[in-house]
One Martini backbone bead per residue (centre of mass of N, CA, C, O) as a GRO file, in nm:
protein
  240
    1UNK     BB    1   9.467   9.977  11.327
    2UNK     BB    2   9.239   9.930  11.141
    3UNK     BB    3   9.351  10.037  10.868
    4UNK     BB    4   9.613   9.835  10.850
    5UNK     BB    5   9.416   9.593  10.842
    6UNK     BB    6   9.297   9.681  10.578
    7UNK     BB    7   9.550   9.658  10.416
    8UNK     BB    8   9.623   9.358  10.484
    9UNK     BB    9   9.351   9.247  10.337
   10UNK     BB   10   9.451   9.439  10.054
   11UNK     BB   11   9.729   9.235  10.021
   12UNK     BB   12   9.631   8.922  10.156
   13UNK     BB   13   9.588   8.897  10.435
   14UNK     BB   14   9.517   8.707  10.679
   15UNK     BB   15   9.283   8.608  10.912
   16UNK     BB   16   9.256   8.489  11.228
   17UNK     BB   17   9.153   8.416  11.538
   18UNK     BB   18   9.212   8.736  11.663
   19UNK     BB   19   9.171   8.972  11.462
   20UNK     BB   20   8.883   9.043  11.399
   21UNK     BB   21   8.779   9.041  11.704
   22UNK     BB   22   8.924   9.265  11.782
   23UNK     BB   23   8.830   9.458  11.614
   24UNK     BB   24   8.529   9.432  11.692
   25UNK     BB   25   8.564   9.562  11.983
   26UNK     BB   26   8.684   9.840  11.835
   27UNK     BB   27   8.449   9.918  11.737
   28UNK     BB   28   8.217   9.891  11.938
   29UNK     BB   29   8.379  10.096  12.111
   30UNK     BB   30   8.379  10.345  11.877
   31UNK     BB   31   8.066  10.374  11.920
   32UNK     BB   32   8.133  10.548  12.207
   33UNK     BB   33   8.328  10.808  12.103
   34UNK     BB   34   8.151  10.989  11.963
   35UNK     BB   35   8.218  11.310  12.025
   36UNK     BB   36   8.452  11.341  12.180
   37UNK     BB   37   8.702  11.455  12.393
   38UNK     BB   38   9.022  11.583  12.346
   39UNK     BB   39   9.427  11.619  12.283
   40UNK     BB   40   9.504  11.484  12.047
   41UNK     BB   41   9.792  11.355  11.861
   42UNK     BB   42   9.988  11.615  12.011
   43UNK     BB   43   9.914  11.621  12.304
   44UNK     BB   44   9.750  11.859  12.473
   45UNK     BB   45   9.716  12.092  12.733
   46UNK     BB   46   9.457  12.192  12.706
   47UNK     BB   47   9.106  12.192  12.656
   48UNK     BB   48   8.903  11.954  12.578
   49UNK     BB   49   8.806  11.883  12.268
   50UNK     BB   50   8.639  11.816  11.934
   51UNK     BB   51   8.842  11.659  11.718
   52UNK     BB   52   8.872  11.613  11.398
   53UNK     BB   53   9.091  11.403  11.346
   54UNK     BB   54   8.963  11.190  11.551
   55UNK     BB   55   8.677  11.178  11.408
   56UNK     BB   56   8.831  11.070  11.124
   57UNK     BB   57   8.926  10.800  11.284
   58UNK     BB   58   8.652  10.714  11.304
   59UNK     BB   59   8.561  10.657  10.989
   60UNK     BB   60   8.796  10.499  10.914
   61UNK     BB   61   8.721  10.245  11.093
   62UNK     BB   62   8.406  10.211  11.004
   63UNK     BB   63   8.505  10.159  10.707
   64UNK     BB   64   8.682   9.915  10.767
   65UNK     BB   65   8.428   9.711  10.855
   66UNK     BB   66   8.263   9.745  10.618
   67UNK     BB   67   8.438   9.637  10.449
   68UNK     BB   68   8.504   9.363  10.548
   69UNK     BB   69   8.246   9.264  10.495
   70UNK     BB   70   8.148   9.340  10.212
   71UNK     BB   71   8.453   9.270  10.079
   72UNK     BB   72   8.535   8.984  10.261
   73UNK     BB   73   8.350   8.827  10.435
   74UNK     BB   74   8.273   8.904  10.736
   75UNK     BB   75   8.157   8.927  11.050
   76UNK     BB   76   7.928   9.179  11.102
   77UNK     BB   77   7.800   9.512  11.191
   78UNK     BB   78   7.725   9.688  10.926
   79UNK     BB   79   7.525   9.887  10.974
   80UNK     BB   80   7.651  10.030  11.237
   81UNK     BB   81   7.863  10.131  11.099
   82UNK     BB   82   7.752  10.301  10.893
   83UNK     BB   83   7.596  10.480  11.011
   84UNK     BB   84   7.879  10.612  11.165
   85UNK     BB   85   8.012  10.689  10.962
   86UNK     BB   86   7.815  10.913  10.838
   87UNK     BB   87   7.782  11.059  11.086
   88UNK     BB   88   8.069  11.149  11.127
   89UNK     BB   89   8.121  11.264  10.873
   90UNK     BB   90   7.854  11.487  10.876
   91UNK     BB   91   8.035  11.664  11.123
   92UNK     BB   92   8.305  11.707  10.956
   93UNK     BB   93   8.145  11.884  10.735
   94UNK     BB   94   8.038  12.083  10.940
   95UNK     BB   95   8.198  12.101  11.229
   96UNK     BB   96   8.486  12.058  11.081
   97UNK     BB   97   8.384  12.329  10.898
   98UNK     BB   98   8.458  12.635  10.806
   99UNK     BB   99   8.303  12.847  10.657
  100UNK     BB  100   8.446  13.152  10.657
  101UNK     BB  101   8.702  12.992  10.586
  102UNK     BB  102   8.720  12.738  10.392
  103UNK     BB  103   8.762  12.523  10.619
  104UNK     BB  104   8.940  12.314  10.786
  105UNK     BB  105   8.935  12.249  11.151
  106UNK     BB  106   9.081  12.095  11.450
  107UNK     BB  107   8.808  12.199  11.582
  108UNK     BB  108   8.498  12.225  11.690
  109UNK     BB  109   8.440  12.578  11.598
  110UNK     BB  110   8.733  12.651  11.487
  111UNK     BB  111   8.993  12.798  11.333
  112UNK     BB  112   9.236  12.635  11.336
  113UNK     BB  113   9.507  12.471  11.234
  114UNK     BB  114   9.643  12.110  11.150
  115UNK     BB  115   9.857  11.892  11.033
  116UNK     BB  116   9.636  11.649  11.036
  117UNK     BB  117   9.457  11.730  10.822
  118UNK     BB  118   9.618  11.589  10.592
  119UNK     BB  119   9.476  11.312  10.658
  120UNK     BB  120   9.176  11.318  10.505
  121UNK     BB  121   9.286  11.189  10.219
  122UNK     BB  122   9.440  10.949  10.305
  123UNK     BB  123   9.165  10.820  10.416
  124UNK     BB  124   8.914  10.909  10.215
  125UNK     BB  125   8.722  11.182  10.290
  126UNK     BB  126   8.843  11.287  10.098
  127UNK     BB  127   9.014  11.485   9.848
  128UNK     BB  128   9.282  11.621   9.745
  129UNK     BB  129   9.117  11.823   9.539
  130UNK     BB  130   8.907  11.975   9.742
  131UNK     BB  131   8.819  12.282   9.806
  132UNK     BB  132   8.858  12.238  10.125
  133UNK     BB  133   9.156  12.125  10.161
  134UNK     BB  134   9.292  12.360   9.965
  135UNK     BB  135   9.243  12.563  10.165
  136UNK     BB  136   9.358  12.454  10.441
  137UNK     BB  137   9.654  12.468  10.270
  138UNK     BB  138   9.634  12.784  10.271
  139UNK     BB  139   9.611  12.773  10.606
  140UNK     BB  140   9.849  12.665  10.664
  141UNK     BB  141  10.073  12.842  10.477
  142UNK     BB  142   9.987  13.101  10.672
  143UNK     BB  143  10.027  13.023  10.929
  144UNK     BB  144  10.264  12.676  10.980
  145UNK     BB  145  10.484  12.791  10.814
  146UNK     BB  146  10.815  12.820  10.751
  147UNK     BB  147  11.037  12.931  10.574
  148UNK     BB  148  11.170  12.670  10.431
  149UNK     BB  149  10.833  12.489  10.413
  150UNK     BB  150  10.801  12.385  10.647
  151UNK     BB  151  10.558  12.265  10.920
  152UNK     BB  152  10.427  12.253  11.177
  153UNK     BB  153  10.163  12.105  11.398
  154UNK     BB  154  10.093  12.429  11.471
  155UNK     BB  155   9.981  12.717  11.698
  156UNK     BB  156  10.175  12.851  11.972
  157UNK     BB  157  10.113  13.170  12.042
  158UNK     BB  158   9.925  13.059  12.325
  159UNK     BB  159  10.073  12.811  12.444
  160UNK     BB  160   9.860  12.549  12.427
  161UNK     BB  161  10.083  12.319  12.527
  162UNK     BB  162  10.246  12.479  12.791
  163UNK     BB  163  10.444  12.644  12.577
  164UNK     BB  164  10.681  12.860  12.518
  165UNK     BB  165  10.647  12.912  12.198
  166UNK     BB  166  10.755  12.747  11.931
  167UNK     BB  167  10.803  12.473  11.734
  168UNK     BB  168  10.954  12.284  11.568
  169UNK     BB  169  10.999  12.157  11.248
  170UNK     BB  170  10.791  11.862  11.108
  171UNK     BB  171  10.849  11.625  10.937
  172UNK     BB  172  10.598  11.473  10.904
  173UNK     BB  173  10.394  11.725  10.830
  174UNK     BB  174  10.584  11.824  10.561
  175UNK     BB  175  10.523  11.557  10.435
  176UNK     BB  176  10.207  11.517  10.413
  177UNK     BB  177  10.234  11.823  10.224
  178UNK     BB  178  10.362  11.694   9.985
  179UNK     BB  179  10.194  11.488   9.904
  180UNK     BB  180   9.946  11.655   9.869
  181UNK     BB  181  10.075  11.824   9.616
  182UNK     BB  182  10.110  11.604   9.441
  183UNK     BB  183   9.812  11.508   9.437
  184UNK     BB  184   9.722  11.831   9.373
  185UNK     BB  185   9.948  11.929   9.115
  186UNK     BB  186  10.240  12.024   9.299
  187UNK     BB  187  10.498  11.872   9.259
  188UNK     BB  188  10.699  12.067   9.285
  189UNK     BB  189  10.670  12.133   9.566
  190UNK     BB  190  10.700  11.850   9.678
  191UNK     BB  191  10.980  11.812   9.563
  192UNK     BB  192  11.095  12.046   9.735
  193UNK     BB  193  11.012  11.956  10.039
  194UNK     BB  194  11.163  11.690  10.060
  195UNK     BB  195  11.443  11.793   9.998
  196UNK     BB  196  11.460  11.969  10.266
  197UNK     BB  197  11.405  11.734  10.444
  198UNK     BB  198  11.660  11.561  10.348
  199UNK     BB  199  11.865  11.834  10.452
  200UNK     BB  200  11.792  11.738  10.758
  201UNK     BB  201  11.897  11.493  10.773
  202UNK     BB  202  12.134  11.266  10.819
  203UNK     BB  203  12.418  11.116  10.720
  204UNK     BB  204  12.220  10.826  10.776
  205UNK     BB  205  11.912  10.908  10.702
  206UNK     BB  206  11.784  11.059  10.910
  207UNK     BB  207  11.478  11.124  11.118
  208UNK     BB  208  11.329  11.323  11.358
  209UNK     BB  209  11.062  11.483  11.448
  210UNK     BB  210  11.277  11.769  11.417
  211UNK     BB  211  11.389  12.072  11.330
  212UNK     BB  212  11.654  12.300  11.389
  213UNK     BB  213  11.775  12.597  11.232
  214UNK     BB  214  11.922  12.760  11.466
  215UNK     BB  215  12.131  12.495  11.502
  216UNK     BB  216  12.113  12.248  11.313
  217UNK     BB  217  11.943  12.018  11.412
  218UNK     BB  218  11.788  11.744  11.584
  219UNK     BB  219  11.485  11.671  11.735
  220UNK     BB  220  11.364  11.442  11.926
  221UNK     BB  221  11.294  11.219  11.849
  222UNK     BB  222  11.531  10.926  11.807
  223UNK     BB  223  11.422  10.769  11.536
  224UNK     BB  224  11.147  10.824  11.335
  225UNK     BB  225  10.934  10.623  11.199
  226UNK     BB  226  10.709  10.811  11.045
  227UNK     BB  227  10.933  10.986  10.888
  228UNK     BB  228  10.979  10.755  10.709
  229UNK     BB  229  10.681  10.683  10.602
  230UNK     BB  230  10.617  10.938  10.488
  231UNK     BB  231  10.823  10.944  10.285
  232UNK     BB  232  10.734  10.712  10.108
  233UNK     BB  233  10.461  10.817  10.058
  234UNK     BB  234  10.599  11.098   9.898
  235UNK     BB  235  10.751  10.915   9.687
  236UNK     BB  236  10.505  10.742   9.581
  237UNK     BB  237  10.327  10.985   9.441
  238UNK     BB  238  10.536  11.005   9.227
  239UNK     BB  239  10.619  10.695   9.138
  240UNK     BB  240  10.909  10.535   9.227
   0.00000   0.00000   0.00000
């Protein structure tokens, strides 16, 4: 909600009577939230974790705050959310990123890898093409892509979500990894990855959270309005 905000401020809309101050008490709430332990944005199943995602949309927050008042001129405690920004960068740079695979992993202290990371440089806490991001997306193609180039949204080989076996390939997170391609120099991949996901959306170019390729349906919400949200992002990387 607040990098929408940020963004909307970037655009030239105006601020209100309600949204600035709604904007600080959302900021000062998520001062009390760092390092927190959730369920990812994908509301997994297992033990409350402390995902790198979760933290790195903490950063985005702090980060908009900041911009907020010294690039805005509003008022606000940018002190505060500067500190609480790096202290957070801090943490997801080091405790969010395992040195021995050499890339971002899911939650702090773990191997696994899951394509919320995909979004650490669209928030601009990384470079798209970051040697750490770069092994990160080489970790993902590794573990969670489906054979079609599309791929997963986790590694549910563990049942970790509470359903056993994998679920299908996601629209979102393949569109993602497409823009990602795109913005670090694979352009012809990224290319590709549309392609392949354009070619699974309905005769009225809609797309669902999934597609089931050995059905060969769309599955999960329909229309999934974030997977549509994401072409138009994946397709301006391109420059159309």
């Amino acid at each position: 909600m607040l990098v929408t905000f940020a963004n909307l401020r970037e655009a030239g809309v105006a601020e209100d009577h309600l949204s600035w101050p709604i904007q600080k008490a959302l900021l000062n709430a998520a001062t009390e939230r760092i390092g927190d332990t959730d369920r990812s944005m994908w509301e997994a199943f297992g033990e409350p974790a402390v995902y790198t995602h979760s933290q790195a949309m903490l950063w985005a927050a702090f980060d908009a705050g900041v911009s907020a008042v010294r690039d805005f001129g509003l008022d606000g405690d940018a002190a505060t959310w500067e500190h609480c920004r790096d202290a957070v960068a801090d943490e997801i740079l080091s405790r969010g990123f395992n040195a021995d695979l050499g890339c971002f992993v899911s939650t702090y202290g773990g191997t696994a890898v899951d394509a919320s990371l995909l979004q650490l440089p669209q928030i601009g806490l990384v470079d798209w093409d970051d040697p750490r991001m770069l092994a990160t997306v080489e970790r993902i193609e590794a573990t969670i892509r489906h054979s079609s180039g599309m791929i997963y949204r986790y590694d549910n080989s563990d049942s970790q979500d509470g359903f056993e076996g994998q679920d299908n390939p996601h629209f979102i997170s393949s569109l993602w990894l497409a823009e990602q391609y795109i913005h670090s120099g694979r352009e012809a991949d990224g290319r590709a990855l549309i392609d392949t996901v354009l070619d699974c959306a309905s005769d009225l170019g809609l797309m669902s959270a999934e597609y089931d390729f050995e059905q060969q349906r769309l599955t999960g919400n329909f229309p999934q309005a974030l997977a549509h949200i994401s072409l138009i992002r994946a397709v301006e990387a391109l420059g159309l």
